[in-house]
MARNUVEX-126609 format. One record per residue (C-alpha): x negated, y negated, z negated; residue in three letters. Coordinates in steps of 0.2 Angstrom, whole numbers, plus 2048, in hexadecimal, padded with zeros to 3 digits. Layout:
REM residues N
XYZAla/...
//
This chain:
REM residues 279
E49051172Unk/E5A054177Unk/E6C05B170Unk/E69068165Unk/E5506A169Unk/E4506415DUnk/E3406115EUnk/E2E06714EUnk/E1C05E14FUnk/E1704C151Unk/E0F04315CUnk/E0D04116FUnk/E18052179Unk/E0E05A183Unk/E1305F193Unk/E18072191Unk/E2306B182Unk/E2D05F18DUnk/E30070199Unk/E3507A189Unk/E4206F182Unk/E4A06A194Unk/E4B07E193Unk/E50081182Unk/E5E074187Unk/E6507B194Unk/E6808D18DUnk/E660A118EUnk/E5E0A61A0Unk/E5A0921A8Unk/E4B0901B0Unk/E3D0851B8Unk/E400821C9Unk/E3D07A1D9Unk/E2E06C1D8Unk/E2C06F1C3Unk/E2B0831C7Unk/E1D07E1D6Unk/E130741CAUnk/E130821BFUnk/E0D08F1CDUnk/E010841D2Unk/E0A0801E3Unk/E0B06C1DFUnk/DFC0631D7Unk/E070541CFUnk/E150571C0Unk/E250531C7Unk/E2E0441C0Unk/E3F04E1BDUnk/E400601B5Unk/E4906A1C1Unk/E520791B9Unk/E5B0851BFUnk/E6C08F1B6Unk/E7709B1B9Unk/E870981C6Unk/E930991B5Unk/E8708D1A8Unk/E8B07C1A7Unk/E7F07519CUnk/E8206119EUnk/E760541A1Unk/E6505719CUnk/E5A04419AUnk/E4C0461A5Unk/E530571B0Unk/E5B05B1BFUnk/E6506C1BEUnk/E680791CDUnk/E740861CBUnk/E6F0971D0Unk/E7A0A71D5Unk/E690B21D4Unk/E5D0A71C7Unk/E5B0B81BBUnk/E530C01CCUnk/E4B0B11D1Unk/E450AE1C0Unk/E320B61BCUnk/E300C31AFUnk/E240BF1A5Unk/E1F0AC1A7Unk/E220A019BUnk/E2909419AUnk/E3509D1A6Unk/E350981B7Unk/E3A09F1C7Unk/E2D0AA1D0Unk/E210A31DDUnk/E2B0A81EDUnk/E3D0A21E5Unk/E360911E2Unk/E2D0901F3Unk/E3E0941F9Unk/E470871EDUnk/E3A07C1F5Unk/E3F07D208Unk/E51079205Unk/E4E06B1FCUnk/E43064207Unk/E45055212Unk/E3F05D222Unk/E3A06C22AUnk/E2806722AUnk/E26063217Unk/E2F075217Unk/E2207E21EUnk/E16075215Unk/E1C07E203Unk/E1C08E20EUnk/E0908B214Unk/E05084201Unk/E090951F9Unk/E030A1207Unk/DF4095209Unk/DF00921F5Unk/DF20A81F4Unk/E010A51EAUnk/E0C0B31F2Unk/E0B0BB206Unk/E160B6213Unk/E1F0C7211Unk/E250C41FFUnk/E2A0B2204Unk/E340BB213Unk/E3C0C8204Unk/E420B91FBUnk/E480B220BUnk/E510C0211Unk/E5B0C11FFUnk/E610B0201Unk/E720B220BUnk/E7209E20FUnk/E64099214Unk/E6008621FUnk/E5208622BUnk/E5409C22BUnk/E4D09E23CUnk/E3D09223AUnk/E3A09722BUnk/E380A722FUnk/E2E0A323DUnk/E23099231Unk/E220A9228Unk/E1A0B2236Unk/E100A323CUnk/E070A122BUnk/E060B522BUnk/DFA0B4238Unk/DEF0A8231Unk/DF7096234Unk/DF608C223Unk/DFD07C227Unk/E06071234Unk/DF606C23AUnk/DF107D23DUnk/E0407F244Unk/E0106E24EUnk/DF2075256Unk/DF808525BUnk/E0A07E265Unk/E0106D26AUnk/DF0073271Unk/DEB087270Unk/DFB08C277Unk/E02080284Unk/DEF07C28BUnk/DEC09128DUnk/DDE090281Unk/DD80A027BUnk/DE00A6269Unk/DD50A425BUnk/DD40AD24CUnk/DDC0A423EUnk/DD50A122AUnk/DC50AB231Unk/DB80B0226Unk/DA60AB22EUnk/D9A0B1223Unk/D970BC211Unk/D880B820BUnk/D830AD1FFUnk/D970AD201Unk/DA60AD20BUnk/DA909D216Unk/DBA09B220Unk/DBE09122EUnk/DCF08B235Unk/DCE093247Unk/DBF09E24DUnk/DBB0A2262Unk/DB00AE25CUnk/DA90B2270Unk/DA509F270Unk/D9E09F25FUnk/DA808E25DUnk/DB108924BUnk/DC107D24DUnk/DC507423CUnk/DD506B23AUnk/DD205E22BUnk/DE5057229Unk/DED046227Unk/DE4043215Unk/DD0041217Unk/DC704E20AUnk/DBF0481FBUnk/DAD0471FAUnk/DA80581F3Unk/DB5061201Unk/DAB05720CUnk/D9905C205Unk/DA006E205Unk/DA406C219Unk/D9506621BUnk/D8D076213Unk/D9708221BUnk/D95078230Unk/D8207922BUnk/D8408C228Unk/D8E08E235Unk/D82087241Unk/D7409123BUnk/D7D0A123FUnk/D7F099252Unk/D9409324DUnk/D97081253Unk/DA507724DUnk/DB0069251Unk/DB9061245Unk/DCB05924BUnk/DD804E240Unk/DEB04D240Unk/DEC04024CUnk/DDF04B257Unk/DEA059258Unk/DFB04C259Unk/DF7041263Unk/DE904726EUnk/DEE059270Unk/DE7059282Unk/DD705127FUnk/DD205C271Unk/DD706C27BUnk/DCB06528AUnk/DBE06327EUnk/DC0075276Unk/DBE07B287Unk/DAF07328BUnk/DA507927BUnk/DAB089281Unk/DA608B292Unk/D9508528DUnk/D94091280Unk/D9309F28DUnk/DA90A428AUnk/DB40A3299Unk/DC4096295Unk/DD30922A3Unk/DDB08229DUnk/DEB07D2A3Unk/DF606C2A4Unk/E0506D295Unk/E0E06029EUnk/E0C0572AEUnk/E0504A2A6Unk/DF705329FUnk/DE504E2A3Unk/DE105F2A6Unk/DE10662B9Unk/DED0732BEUnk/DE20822C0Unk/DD407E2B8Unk/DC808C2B4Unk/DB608A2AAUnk/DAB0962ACUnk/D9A0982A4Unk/D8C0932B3Unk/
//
């Protein structure tokens, strides 16, 4: 399979023995890594089309067909214990991940991917970050740290917070907010629980059929137990920021909640000082 390393079977390699002998090639104390590490925690759906590894500063294996090797002063700290094949833990790769990332966007995204999915908390992602002493993006990623803390998953959810809660003076909602226990939990996105009123943010891809079945489900429970939704897209939040905060209001007011709105910008459609009360 490569210089000095064998299949000893026949037949078609299964995946987990294409990561064993890019291992096995590459010595004592490599590891998985970056995008290969995150399809094995579960962080990427898709196999990456290169194995990443990751040695020691002082290894020099050589080329590997089919990998792409990192060089690592920590990889023994960053390496998990006990998984195999070996592979860095959960919040070294997710960290692997935002500096290898094109943008500061599809950097959050692995942040709120591993928080999101219960991987690991944004205090052990913060550890991780903190032992790195070179780190690009520090400051937003710490700030993305304590934003997906407090319940924001995505950049939607970070979209709509900065482009429509905050600037329009909205009233905070409580994020990832669990609405009911029985027959079983259901979460919703952001909750205005005086107003009774659900906001979901359904992203740039539309859901499959059974996500869309299961929303579905859970708006009709919702409404039984008196909690409205409103469902808005990317381009909602994006584009229309100003609209979709108007409309927010509305709901609210005429679900008995006092909302102030105010302009963002002086092109905003939304009157300087203006202030719905319930009649």
């Amino acid at each position: 399979m490569h210089r000095g390393t064998y299949a000893t079977f026949s037949g078609q390699l299964s995946r987990e023995a294409m990561l064993w002998a890019a291992i096995l090639r590459a010595g004592p104390g490599a590891a998985l890594s970056h995008q290969t590490a995150a399809e094995l925690h579960g962080l990427s759906g898709d196999c990456s089309e290169v194995i990443h590894l990751t040695v020691s500063l002082g290894r020099h294996p050589g080329p590997i067909r089919g990998a792409v090797v990192h060089r690592s002063g920590r990889i023994a700290a960053a390496t998990h214990p006990v998984q195999l094949p070996p592979r860095t833990r959960v919040e070294e790769t997710v960290i692997d991940l935002t500096q290898s990332a094109a943008s500061f966007d599809e950097a959050y995204d692995w942040v709120c991917r591993a928080i999101s999915g219960r991987l690991t908390t944004a205090a052990r992602l913060r550890a991780a970050l903190d032992a790195r002493p070179k780190v690009r993006w520090r400051t937003g990623l710490t700030v993305a740290l304590a934003e997906a803390g407090s319940g924001l998953h995505s950049i939607l959810e970070r979209q709509y917070v900065r482009d429509v809660e905050v600037p329009h003076g909205l009233p905070a909602a409580t994020r990832q907010a669990r609405t009911a226990q029985v027959p079983r939990s259901r979460y919703v996105d952001n909750l205005y629980g005086e107003a009774g009123l659900a906001v979901e943010l359904d992203g740039q891809a539309a859901h499959g059929i059974e996500q869309r079945r299961a929303d579905m489900r859970r708006d009709n429970a919702h409404a039984a137990a008196g909690i409205v939704t409103l469902r808005y897209s990317w381009a909602d939040v994006t584009e229309r920021p100003c609209a979709v905060a108007m409309q927010i209001a509305e709901v609210m007011a005429s679900r008995g909640a006092p909302v102030s709105l105010r302009p963002c910008s002086h092109t905003c459609p939304v009157p300087a000082r203006r202030r719905r009360r319930p009649s």
